[in-house]
ZADO-1210 file (C-alpha; in nm, 4 decimals, padded with zeros to 6 digits):
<atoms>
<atom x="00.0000" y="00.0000" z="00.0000" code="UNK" pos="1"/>
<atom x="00.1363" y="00.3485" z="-00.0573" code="UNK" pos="2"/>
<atom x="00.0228" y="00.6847" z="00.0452" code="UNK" pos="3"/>
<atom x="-00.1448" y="00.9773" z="-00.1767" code="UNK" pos="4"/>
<atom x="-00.1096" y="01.3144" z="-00.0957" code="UNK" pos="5"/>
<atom x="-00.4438" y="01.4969" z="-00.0969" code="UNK" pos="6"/>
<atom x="-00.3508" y="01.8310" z="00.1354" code="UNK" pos="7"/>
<atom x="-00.0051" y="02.0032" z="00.1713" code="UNK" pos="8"/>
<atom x="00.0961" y="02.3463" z="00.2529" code="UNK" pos="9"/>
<atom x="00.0451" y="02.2663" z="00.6359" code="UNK" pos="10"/>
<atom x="00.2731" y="02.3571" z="00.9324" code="UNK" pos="11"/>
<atom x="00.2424" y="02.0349" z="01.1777" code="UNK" pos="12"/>
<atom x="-00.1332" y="01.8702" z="01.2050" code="UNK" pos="13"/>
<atom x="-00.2468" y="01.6788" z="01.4060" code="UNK" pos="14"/>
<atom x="-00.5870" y="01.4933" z="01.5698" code="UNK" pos="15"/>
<atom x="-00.7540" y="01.3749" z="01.2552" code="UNK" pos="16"/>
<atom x="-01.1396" y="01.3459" z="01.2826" code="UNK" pos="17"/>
<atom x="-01.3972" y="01.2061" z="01.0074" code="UNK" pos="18"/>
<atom x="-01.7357" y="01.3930" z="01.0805" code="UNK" pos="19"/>
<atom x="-02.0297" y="01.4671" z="00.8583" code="UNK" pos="20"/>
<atom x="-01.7943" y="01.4431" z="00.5091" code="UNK" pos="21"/>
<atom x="-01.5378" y="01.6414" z="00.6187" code="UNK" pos="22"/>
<atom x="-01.1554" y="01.5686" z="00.7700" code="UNK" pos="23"/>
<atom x="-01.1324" y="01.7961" z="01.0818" code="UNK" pos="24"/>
<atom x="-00.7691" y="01.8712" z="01.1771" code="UNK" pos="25"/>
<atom x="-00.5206" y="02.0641" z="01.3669" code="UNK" pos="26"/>
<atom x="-00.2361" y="02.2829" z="01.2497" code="UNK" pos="27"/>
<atom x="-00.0141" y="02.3777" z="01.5597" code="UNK" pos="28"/>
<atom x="00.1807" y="02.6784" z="01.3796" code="UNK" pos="29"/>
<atom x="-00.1267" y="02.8399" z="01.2622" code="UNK" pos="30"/>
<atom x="-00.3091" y="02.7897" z="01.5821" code="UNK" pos="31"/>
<atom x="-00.5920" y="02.6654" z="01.3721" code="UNK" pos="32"/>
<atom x="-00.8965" y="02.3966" z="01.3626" code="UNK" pos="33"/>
<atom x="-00.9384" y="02.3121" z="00.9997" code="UNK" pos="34"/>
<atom x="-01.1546" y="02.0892" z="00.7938" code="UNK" pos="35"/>
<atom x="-01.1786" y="02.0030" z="00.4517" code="UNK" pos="36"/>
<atom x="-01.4049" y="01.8034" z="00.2010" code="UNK" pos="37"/>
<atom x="-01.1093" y="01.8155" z="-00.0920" code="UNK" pos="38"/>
<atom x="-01.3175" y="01.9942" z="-00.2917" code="UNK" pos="39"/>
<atom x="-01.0936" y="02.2732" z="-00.2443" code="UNK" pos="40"/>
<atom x="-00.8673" y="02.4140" z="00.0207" code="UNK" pos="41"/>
<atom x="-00.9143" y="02.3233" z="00.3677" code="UNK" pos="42"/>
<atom x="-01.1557" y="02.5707" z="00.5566" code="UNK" pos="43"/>
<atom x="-01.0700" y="02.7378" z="00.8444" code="UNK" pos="44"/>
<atom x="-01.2966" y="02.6692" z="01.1792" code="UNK" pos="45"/>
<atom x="-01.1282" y="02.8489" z="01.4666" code="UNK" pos="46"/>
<atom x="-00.8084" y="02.9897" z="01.6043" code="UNK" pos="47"/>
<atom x="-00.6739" y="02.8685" z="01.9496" code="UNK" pos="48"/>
<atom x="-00.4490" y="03.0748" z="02.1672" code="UNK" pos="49"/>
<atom x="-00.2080" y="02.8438" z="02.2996" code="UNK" pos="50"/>
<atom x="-00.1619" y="02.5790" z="02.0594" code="UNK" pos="51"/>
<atom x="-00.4692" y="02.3452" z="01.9261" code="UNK" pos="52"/>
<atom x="-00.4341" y="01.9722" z="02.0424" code="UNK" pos="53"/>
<atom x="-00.6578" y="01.7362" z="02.0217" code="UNK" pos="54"/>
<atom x="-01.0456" y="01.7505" z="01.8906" code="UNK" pos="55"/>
<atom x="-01.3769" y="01.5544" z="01.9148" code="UNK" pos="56"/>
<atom x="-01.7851" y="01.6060" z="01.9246" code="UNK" pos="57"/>
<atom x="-02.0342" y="01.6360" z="02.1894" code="UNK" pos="58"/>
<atom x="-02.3788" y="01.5002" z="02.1137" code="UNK" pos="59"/>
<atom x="-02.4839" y="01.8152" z="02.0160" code="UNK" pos="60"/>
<atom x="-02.2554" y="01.8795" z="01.7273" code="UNK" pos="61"/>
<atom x="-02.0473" y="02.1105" z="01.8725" code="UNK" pos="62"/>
<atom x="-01.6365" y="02.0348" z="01.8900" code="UNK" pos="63"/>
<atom x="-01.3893" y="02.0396" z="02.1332" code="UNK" pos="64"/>
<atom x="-01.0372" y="02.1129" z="02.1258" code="UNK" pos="65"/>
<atom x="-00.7260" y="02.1295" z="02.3380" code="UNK" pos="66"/>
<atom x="-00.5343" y="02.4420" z="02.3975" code="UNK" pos="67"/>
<atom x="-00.2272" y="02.2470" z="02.5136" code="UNK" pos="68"/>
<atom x="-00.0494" y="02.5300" z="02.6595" code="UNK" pos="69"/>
<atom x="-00.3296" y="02.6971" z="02.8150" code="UNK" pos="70"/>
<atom x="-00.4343" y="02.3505" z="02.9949" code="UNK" pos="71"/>
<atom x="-00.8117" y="02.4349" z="02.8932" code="UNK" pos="72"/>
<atom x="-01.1126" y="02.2435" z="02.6584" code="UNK" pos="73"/>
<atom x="-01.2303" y="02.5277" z="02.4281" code="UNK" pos="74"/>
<atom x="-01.6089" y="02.4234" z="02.3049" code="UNK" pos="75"/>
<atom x="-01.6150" y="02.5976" z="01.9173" code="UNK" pos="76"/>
<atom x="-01.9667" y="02.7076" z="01.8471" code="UNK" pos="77"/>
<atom x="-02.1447" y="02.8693" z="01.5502" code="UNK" pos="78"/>
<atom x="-01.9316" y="03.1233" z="01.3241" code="UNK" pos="79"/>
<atom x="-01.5874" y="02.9281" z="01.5143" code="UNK" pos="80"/>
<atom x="-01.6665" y="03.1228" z="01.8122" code="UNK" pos="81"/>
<atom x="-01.4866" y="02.9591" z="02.0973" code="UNK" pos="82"/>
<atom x="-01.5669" y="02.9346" z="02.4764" code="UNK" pos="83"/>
<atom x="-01.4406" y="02.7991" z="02.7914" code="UNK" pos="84"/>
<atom x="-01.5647" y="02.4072" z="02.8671" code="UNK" pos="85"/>
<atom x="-01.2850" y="02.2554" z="03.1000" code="UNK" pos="86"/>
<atom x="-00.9772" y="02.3774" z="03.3534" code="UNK" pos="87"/>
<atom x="-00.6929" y="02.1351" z="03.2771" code="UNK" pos="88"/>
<atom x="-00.4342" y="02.3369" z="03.5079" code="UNK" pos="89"/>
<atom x="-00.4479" y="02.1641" z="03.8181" code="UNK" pos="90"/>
<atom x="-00.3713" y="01.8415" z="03.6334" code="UNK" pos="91"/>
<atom x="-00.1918" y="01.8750" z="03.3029" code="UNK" pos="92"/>
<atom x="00.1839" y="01.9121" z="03.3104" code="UNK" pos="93"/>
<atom x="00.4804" y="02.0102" z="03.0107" code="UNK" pos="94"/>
<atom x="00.1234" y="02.0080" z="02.7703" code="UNK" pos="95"/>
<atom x="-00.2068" y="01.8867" z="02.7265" code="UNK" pos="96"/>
<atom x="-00.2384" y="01.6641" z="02.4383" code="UNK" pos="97"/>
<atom x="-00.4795" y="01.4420" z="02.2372" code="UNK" pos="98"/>
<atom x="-00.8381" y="01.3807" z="02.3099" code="UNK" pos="99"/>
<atom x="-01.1168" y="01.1208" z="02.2466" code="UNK" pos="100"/>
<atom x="-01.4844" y="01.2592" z="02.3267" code="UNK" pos="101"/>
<atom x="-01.7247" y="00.9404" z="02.3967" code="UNK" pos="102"/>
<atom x="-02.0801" y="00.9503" z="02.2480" code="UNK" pos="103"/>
<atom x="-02.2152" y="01.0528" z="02.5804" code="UNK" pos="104"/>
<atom x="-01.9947" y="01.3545" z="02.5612" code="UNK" pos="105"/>
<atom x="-01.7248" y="01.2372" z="02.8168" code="UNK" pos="106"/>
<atom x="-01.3677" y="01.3679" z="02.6674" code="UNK" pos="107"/>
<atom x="-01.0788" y="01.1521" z="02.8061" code="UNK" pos="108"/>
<atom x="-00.7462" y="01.3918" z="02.7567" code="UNK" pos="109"/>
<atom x="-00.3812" y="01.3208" z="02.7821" code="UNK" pos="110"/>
<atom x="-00.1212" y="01.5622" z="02.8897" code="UNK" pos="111"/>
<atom x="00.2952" y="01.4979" z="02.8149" code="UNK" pos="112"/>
<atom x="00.3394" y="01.5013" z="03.2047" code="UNK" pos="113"/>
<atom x="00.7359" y="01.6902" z="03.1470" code="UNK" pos="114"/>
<atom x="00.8429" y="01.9289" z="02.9611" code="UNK" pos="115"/>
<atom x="00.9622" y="01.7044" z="02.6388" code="UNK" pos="116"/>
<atom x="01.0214" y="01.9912" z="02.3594" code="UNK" pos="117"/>
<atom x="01.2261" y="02.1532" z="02.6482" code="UNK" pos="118"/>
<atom x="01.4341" y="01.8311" z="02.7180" code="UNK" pos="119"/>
<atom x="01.3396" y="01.7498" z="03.0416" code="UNK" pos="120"/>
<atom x="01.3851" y="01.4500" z="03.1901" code="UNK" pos="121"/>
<atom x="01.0419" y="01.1967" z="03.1357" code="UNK" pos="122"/>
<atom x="00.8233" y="01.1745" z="03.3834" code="UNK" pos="123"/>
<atom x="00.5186" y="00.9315" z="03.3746" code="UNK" pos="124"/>
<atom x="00.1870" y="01.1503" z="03.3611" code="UNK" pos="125"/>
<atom x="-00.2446" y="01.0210" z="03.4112" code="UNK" pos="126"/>
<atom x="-00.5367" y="01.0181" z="03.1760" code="UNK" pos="127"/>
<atom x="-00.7974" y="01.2575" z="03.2769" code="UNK" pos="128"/>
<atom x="-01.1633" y="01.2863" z="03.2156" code="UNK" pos="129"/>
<atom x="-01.3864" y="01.5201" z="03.1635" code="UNK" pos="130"/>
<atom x="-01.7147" y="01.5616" z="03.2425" code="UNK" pos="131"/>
<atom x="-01.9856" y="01.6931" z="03.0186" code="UNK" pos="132"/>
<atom x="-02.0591" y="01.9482" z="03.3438" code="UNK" pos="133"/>
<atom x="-01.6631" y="02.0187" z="03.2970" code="UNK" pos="134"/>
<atom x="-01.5436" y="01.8491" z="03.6124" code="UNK" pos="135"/>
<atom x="-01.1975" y="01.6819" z="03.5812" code="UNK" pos="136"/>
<atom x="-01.1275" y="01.3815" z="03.7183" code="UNK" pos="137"/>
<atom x="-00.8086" y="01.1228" z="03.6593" code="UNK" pos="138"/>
<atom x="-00.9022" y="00.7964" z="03.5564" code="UNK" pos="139"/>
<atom x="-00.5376" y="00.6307" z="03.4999" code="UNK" pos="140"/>
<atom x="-00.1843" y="00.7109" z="03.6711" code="UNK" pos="141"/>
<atom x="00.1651" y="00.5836" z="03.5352" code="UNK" pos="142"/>
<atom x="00.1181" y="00.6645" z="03.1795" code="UNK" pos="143"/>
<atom x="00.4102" y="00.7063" z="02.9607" code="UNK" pos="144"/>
<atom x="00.3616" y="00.9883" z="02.7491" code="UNK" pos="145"/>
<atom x="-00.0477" y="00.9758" z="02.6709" code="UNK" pos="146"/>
<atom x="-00.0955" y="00.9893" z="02.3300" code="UNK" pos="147"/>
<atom x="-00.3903" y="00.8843" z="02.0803" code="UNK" pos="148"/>
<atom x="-00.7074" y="00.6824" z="02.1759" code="UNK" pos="149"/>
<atom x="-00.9945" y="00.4374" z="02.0356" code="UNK" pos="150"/>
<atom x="-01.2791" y="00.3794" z="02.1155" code="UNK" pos="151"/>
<atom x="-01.4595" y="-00.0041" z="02.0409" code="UNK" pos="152"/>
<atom x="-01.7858" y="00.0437" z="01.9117" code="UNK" pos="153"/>
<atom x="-01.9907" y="-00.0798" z="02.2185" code="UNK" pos="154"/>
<atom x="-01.7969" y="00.1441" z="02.4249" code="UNK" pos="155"/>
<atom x="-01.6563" y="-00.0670" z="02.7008" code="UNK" pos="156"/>
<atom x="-01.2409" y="-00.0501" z="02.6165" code="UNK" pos="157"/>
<atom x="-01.0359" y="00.2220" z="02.5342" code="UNK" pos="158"/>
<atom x="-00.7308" y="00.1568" z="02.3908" code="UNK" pos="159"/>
<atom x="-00.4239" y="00.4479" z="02.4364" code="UNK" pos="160"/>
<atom x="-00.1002" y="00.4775" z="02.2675" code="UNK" pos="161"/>
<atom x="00.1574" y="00.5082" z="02.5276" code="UNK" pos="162"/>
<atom x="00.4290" y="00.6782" z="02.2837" code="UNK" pos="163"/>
<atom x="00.7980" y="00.6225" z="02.4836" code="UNK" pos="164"/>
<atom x="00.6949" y="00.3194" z="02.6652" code="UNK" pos="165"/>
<atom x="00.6657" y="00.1733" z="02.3030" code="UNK" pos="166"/>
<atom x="00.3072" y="00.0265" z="02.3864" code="UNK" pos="167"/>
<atom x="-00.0859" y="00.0019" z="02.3188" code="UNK" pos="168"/>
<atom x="-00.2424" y="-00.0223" z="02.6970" code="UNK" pos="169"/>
<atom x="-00.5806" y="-00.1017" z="02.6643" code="UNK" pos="170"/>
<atom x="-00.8734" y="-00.0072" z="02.9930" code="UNK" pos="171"/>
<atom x="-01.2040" y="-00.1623" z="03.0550" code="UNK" pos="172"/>
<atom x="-01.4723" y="00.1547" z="03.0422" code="UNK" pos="173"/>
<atom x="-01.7760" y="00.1645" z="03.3363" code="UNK" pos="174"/>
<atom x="-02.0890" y="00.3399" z="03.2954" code="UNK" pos="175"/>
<atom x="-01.9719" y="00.6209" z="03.4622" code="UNK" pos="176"/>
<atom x="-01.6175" y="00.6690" z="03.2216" code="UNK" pos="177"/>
<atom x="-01.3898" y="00.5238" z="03.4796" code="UNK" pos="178"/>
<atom x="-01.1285" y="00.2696" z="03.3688" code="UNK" pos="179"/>
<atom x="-01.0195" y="-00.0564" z="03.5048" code="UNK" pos="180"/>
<atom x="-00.8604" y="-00.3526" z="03.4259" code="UNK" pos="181"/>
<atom x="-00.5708" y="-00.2243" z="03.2915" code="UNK" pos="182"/>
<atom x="-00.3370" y="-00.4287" z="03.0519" code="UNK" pos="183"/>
<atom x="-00.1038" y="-00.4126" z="02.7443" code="UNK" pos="184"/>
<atom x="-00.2790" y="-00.4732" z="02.4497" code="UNK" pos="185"/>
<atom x="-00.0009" y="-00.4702" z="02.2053" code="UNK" pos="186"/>
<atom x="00.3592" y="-00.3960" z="02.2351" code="UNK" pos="187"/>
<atom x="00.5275" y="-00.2492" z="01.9666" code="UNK" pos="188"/>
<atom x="00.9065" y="-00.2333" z="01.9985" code="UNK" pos="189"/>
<atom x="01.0525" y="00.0608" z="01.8122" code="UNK" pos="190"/>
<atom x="00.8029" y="00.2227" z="01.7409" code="UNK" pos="191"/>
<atom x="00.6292" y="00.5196" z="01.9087" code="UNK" pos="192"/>
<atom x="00.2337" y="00.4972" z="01.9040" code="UNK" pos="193"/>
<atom x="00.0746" y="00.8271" z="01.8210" code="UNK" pos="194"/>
<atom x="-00.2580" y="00.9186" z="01.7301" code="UNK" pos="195"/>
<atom x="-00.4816" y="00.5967" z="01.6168" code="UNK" pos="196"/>
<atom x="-00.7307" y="00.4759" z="01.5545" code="UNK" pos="197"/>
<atom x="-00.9654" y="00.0923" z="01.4999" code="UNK" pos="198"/>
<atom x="-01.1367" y="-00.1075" z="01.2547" code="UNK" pos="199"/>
<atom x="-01.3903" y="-00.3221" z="01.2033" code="UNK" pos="200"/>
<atom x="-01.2181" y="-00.6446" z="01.2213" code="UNK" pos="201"/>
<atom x="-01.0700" y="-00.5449" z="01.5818" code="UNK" pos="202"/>
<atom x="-00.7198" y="-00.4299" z="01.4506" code="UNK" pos="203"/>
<atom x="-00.6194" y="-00.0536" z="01.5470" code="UNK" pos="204"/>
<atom x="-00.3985" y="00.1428" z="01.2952" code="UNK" pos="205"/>
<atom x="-00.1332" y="00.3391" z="01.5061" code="UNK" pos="206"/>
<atom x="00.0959" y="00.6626" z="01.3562" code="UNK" pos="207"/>
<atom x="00.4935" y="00.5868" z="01.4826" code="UNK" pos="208"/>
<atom x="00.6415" y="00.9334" z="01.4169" code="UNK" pos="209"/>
<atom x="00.9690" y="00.8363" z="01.4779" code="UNK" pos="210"/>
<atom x="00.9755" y="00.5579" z="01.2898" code="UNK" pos="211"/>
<atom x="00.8105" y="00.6641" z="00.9584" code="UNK" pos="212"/>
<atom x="00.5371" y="00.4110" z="00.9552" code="UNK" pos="213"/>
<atom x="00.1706" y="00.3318" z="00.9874" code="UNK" pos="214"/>
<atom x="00.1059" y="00.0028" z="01.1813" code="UNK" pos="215"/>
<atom x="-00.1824" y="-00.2069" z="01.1307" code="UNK" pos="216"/>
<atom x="-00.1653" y="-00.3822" z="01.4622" code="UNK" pos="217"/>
<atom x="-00.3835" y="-00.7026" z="01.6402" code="UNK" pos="218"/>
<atom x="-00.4287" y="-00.7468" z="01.9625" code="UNK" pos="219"/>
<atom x="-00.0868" y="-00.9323" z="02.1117" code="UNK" pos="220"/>
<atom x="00.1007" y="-00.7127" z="01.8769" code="UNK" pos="221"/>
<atom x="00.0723" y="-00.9289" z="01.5541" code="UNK" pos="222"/>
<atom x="00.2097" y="-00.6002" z="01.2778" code="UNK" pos="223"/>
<atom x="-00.0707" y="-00.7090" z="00.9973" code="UNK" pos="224"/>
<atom x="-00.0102" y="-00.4200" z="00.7473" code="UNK" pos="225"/>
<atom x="00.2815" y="-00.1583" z="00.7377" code="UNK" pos="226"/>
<atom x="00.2530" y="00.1389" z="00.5375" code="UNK" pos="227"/>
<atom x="00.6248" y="00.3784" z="00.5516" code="UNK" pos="228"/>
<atom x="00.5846" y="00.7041" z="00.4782" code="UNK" pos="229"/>
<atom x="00.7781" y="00.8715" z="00.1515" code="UNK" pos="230"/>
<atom x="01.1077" y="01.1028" z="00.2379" code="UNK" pos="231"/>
<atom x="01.1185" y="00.9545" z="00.6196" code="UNK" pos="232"/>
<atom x="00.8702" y="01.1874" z="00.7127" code="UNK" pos="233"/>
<atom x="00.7051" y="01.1556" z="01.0521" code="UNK" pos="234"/>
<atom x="00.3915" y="00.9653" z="01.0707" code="UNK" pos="235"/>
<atom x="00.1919" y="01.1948" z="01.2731" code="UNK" pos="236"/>
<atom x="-00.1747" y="01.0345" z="01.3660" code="UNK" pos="237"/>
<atom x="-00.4793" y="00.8617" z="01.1357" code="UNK" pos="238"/>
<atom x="-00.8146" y="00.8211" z="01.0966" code="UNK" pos="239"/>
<atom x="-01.0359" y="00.5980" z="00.9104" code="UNK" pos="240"/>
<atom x="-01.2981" y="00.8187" z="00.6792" code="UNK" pos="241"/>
<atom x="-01.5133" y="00.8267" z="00.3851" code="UNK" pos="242"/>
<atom x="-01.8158" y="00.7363" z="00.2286" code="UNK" pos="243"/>
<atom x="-01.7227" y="00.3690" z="00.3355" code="UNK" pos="244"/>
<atom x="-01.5372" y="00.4592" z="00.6478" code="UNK" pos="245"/>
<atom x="-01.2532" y="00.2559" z="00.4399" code="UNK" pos="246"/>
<atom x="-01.0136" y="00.5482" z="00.3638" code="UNK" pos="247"/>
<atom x="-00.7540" y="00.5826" z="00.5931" code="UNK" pos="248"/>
<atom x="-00.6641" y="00.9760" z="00.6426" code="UNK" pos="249"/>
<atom x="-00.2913" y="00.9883" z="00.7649" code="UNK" pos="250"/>
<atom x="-00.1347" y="01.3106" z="00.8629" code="UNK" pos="251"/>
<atom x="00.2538" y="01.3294" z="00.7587" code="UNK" pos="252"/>
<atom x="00.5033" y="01.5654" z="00.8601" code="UNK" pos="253"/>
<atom x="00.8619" y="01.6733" z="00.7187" code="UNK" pos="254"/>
<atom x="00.9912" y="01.7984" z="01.0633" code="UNK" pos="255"/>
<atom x="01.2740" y="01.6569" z="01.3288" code="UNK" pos="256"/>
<atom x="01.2631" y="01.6450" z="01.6521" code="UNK" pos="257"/>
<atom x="01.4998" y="01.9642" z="01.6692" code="UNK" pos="258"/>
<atom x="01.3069" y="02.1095" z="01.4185" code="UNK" pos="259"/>
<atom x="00.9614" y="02.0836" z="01.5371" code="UNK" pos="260"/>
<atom x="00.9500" y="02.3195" z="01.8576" code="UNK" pos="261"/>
<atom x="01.1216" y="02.6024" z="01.6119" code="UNK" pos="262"/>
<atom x="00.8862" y="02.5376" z="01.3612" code="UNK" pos="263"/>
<atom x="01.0542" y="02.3639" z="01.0977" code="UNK" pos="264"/>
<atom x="00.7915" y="02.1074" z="00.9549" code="UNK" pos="265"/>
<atom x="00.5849" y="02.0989" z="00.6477" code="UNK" pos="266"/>
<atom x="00.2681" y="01.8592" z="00.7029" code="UNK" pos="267"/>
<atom x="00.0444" y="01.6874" z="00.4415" code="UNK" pos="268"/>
<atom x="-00.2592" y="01.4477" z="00.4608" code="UNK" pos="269"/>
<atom x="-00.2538" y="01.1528" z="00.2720" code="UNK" pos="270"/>
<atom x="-00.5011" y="00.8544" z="00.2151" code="UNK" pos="271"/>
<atom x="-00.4319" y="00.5002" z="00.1105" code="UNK" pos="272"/>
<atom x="-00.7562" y="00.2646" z="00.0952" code="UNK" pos="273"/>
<atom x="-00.7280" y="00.0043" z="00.4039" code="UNK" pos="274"/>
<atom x="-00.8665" y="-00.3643" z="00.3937" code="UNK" pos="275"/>
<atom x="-01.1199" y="-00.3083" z="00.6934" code="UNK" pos="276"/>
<atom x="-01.3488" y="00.0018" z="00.7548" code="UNK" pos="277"/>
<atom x="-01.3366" y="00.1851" z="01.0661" code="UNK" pos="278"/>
<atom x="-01.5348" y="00.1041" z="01.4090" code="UNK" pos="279"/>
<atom x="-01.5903" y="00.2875" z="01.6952" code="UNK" pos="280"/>
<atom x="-01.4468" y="00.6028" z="01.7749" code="UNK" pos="281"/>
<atom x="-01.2713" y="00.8419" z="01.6961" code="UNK" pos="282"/>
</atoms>
């Protein structure tokens, strides 16, 4: 399988999201929420003071976002107005980070727990959750660096991408969002899970930036598909999309890890057609 390049011209995206026909995204260096259809160039939803991180939907249609170096959930309503939904400050340390929102409007949220772009020393960090009535709560401690996050279909296990401890941990859900049973799901030795995301036939796709590659991944760690990205660029985060839910989305970026916290990265989406649709969120 090989990748297509459908958007470029993008600083460093992030948190792909299939919703209603259109790929919503985030570009960090132009503080923006985007979203696009390909009919033409992607649209502009909102900007975020502090950096945009991760996204998802409440039940009513309205999106969420990260503002990673505020520590705050920004709800975007009509016309990309934003307001305030959730305080991340008292918990979130070095930067908040991605996001899954469940269907009953319950946003689970990562933060990097240390300073990484400043080269501190790693420090395991929690999974928090967030009400819908804003209240914060953590739901998982010990994490190494929180990253992306699934969602099966009926809604009982999460699955997170712990990036540097080279692993997908994987959390039985209650009723009420907490998060139990807590296990390793796959490991996957050099490689560094980002964003991700699962299909129908129980296999998650998982983004390795560092390694240039886009894992398709069973449960016990079985690699069923591999998909390298052209030039070595990073392989940022996916989703799967489309009329079918069969076209994976996968956000690229020509950065380094030097690079990146100056600003040196060109990002692209590209698609490749996978052998399973998607299931359950995001």
């Amino acid at each position: 399988m090989s990748l297509n390049t459908r958007v470029s011209g993008l600083g460093f995206a992030e948190a792909p999201r299939w919703r209603d026909g259109h790929l919503w995204f985030v570009d960090y260096f132009s503080n923006s929420v985007l979203r696009t259809n390909f009919s033409g160039s992607p649209e502009k939803v909102a900007v975020v003071e502090g950096t945009p991180g991760g996204l998802g939907f409440l039940p009513d249609g309205d999106a969420l976002v990260v503002s990673q170096r505020t520590f705050a959930i920004l709800r975007i309503g009509g016309g990309g107005v934003l307001s305030a939904y959730a305080d991340l400050s008292g918990y979130a340390r070095g930067a908040a980070n991605d996001m899954l929102v469940d269907a009953n409007g319950r946003a689970y949220v990562g933060h990097h727990g240390f300073d990484f772009f400043g080269g501190a020393e790693l420090r395991p960090s929690s999974l928090l959750l967030v009400e819908p009535n804003g209240n914060v709560r953590v739901v998982a401690e010990d994490v190494i660096f929180p990253n992306g996050m699934a969602l099966s279909g009926d809604g009982r296990t999460l699955i997170l991408a712990e990036s540097f401890a080279e692993r997908l941990t994987a959390f039985d859900v209650a009723s009420d969002g907490s998060l139990s049973n807590r296990r390793e799901w796959a490991a996957v030795p050099g490689h560094t899970p980002d964003g991700i995301c699962l299909d129908a036939e129980g296999a998650v796709w998982a983004a390795s930036p560092l390694s240039g590659a886009f894992l398709r991944v069973r449960e016990g760690g079985e690699i069923l598909d591999r998909i390298d990205t052209t030039d070595k660029r990073w392989a940022v985060a996916c989703v799967l999309g489309g009329p079918r839910r069969q076209t994976l989305y996968c956000v690229t970026a020509a950065t380094t890890l030097e690079g990146m916290p100056r600003g040196e990265s060109q990002a692209f989406i590209e698609t490749v057609e996978a052998p399973a649709p998607g299931a359950g969120l995001p």
